[in-house]
C-alpha positions as CSV (number, residue, x, y, z in Angstrom):
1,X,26.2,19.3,-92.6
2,X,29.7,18.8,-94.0
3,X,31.4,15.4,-95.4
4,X,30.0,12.0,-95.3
5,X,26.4,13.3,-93.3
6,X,25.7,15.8,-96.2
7,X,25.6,13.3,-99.1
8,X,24.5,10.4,-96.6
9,X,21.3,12.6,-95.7
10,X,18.9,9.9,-97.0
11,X,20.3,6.7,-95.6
12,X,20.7,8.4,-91.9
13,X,16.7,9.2,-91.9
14,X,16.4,5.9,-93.2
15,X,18.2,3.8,-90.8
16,X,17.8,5.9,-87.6
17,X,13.4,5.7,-89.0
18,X,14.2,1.6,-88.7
19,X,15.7,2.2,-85.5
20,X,13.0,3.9,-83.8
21,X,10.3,1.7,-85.7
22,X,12.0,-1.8,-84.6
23,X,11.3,-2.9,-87.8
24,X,14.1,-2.8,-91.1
25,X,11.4,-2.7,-93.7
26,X,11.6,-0.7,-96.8
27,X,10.9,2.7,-96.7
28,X,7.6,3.8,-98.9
29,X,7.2,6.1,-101.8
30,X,5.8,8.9,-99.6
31,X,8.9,8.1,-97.2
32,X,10.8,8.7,-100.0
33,X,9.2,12.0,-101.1
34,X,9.5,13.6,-97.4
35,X,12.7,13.0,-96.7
36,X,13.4,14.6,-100.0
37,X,10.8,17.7,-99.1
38,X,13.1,18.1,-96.0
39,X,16.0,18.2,-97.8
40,X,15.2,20.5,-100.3
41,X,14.4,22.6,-97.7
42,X,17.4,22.6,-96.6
43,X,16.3,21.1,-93.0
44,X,19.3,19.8,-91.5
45,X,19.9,16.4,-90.7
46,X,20.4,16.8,-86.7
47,X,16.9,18.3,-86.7
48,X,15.3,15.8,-88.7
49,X,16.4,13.0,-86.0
50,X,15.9,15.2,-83.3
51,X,12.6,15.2,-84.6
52,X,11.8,11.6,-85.2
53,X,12.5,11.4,-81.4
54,X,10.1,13.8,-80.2
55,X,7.2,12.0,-82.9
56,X,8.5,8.8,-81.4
57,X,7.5,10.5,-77.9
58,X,4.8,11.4,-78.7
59,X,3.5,8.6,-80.4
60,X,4.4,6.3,-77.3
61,X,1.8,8.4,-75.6
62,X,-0.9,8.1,-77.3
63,X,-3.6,5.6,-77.8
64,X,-2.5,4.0,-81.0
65,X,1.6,3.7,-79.7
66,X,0.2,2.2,-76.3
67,X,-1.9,-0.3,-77.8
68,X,1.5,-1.6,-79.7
69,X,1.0,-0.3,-82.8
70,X,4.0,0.8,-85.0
71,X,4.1,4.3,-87.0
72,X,3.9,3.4,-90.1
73,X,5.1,6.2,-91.8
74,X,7.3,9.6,-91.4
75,X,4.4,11.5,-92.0
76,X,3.9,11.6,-88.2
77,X,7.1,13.3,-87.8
78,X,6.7,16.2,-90.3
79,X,5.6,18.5,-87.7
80,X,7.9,17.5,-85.1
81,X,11.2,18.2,-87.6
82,X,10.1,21.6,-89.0
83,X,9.7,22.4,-85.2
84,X,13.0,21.1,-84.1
85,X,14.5,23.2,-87.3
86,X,13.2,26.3,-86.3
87,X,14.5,25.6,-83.3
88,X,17.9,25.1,-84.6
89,X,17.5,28.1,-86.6
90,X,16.4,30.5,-83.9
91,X,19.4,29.0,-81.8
92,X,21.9,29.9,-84.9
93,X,20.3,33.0,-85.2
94,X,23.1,36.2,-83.7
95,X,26.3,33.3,-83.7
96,X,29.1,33.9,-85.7
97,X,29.6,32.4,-88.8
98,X,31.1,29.0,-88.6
99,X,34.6,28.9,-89.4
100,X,36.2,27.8,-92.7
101,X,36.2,24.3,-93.0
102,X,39.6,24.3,-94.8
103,X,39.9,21.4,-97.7
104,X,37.1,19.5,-98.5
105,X,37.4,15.6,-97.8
106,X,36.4,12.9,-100.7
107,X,33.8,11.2,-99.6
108,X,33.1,9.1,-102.1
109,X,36.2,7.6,-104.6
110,X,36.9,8.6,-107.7
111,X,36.1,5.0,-108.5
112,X,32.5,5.0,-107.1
113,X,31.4,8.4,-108.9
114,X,32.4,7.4,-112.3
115,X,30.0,4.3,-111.8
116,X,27.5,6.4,-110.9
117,X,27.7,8.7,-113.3
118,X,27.8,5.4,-116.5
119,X,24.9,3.8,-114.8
120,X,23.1,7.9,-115.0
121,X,24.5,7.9,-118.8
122,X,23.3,4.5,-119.9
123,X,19.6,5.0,-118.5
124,X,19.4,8.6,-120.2
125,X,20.5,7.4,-123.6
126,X,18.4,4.6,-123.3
127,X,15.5,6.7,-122.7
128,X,16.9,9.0,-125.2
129,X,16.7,5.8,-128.2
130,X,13.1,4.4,-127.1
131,X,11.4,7.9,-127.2
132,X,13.2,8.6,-130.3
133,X,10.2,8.1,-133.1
134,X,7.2,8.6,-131.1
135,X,8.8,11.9,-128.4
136,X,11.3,13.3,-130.4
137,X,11.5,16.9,-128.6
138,X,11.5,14.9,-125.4
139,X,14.6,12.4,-126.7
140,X,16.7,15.0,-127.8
141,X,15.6,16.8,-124.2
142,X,17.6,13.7,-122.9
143,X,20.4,13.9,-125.1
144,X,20.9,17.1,-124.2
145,X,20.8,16.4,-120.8
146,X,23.1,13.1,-121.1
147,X,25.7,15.4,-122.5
148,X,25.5,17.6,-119.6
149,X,26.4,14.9,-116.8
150,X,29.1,13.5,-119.4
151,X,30.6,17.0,-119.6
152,X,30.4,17.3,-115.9
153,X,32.1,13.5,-115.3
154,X,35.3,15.0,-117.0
155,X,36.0,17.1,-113.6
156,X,36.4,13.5,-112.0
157,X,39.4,13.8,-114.2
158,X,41.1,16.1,-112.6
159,X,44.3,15.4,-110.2
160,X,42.8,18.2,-108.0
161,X,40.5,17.7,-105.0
162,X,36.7,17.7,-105.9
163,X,34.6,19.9,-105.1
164,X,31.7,17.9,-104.3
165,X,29.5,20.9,-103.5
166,X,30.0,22.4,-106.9
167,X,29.5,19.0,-108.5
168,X,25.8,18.5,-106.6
169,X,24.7,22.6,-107.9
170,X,26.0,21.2,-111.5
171,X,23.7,17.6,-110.8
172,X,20.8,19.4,-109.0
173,X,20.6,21.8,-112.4
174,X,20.3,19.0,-114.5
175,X,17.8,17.0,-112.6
176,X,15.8,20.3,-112.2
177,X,15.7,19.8,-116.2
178,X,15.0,16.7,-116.5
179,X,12.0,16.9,-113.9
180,X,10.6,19.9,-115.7
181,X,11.0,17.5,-119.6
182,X,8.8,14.5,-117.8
183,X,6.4,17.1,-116.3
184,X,5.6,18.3,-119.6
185,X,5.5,15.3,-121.8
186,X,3.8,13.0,-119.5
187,X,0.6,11.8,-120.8
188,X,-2.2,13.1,-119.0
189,X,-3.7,9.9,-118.1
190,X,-0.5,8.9,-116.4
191,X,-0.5,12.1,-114.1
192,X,-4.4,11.5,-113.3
193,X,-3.1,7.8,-111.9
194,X,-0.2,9.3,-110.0
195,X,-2.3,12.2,-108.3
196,X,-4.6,9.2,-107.3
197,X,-2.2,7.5,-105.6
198,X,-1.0,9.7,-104.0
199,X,-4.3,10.9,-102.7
200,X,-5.2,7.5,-101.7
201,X,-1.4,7.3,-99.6
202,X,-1.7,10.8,-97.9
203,X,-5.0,10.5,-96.9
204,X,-4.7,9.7,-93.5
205,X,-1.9,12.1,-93.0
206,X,-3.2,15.7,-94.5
207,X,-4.2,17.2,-91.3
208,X,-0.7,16.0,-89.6
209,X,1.5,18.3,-91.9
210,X,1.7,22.2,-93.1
211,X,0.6,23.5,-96.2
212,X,4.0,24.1,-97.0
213,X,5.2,21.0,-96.7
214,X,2.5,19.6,-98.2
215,X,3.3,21.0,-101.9
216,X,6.6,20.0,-101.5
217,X,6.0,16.2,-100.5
218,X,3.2,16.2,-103.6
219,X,5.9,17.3,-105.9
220,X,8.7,15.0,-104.8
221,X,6.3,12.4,-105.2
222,X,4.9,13.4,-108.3
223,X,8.7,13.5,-109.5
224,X,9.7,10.3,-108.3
225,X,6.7,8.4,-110.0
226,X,7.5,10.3,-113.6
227,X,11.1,9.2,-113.5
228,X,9.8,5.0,-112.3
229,X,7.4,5.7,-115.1
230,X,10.1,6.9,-117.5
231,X,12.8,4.5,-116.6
232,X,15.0,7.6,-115.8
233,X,17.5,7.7,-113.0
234,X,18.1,10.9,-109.9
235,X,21.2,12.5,-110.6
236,X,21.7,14.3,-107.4
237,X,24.8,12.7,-105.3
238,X,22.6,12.3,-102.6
239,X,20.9,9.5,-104.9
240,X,24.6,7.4,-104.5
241,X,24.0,4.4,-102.6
């Protein structure tokens, strides 16, 4: 994935899950947490669609898609995309190396990421002041990290060509930190709710995905709910919108 796909990645899933659904309703917090599983695992985004094809298939077939019933969630698809990426994978496998892409292309303006990156700030220091007295380890954790993205906004200064690439590793460090701050300070009542919701949402669709998998859509979750919890914002580029 190069370009506008790469740091699109979310929104593609999203829009081509509509698509296929017939349906442009929001996408759910476990949606949310598998596309990111998918991502981090570096899954690419033509074997993700390619997937939700073959689920969509598949789900025509059967009794619940023939009665009219819509999938509901991208749960069904998880083992369809982790086939079609080892597909992919096995079919990469011996090639040569793709060529050098040359310069990279902005994608976004200069304009857009430094709005980004103040909306980021502001939610951070504000987290940062209202944890101040009663979390003050986990405030300064925040400050810390607020200076990080602020030091990493200056290379938006630069009259050279971003490297967008290098910017995300920077962004993907930081939120690594962050998620690992919430993790440990969060009250233990509030993870007991979280893992109960989520429970109660992937109930139905244990059986339907790898252990694998699995783990990684429980902690995306997990992670997502901490920072709604927290008031605290994804810094990852793939978060822009």
């Amino acid at each position: 994935m190069d370009g506008w796909n790469y740091f699109n990645y979310f929104t593609e899933i999203e829009e081509y899950f509509w698509k296929k659904r017939g349906a442009n309703l929001l996408v759910s917090p476990l949606d949310w947490a598998i596309m990111e599983a998918w991502q981090r695992a570096g899954v690419p985004l033509e074997a993700v669609l390619k997937g939700i094809d073959r689920a969509f298939e598949s789900y025509g077939r059967s009794r619940r898609g023939g009665s009219g019933k819509t999938m509901k969630s991208l749960a069904y698809c998880s083992d369809a995309v982790l086939e079609a990426a080892e597909e992919q994978l096995e079919a990469a496998a011996g090639k040569a190396p793709a060529a050098n892409r040359g310069p990279q292309k902005e994608v976004f303006s200069r304009e857009e990421l430094k709005k980004y990156f103040e909306h980021n700030l502001a939610q951070l220091r504000q987290g940062a002041d209202q944890n101040q007295r009663a979390r003050p380890d986990f405030a300064a954790t925040l400050t810390e990290v607020a200076k990080s993205l602020e030091t990493s906004a200056t290379l938006l200064e630069t009259p050279a060509t971003l490297d967008l690439e290098d910017l995300e590793r920077r962004l993907t460090i930081l939120d690594d930190k962050l998620q690992a701050t919430l993790t440990s300070y969060a009250p233990e009542e509030l993870m007991l709710k979280i893992r109960r919701e989520l429970d109660g949402q992937l109930a139905t669709y244990r059986r339907k995905m790898k252990t694998e998998q699995l783990a990684l859509v429980e902690k995306q979750y997990l992670q997502n709910r901490l920072l709604e919890e927290f008031g605290l914002p994804r810094l990852s580029l793939f978060y822009m919108s």
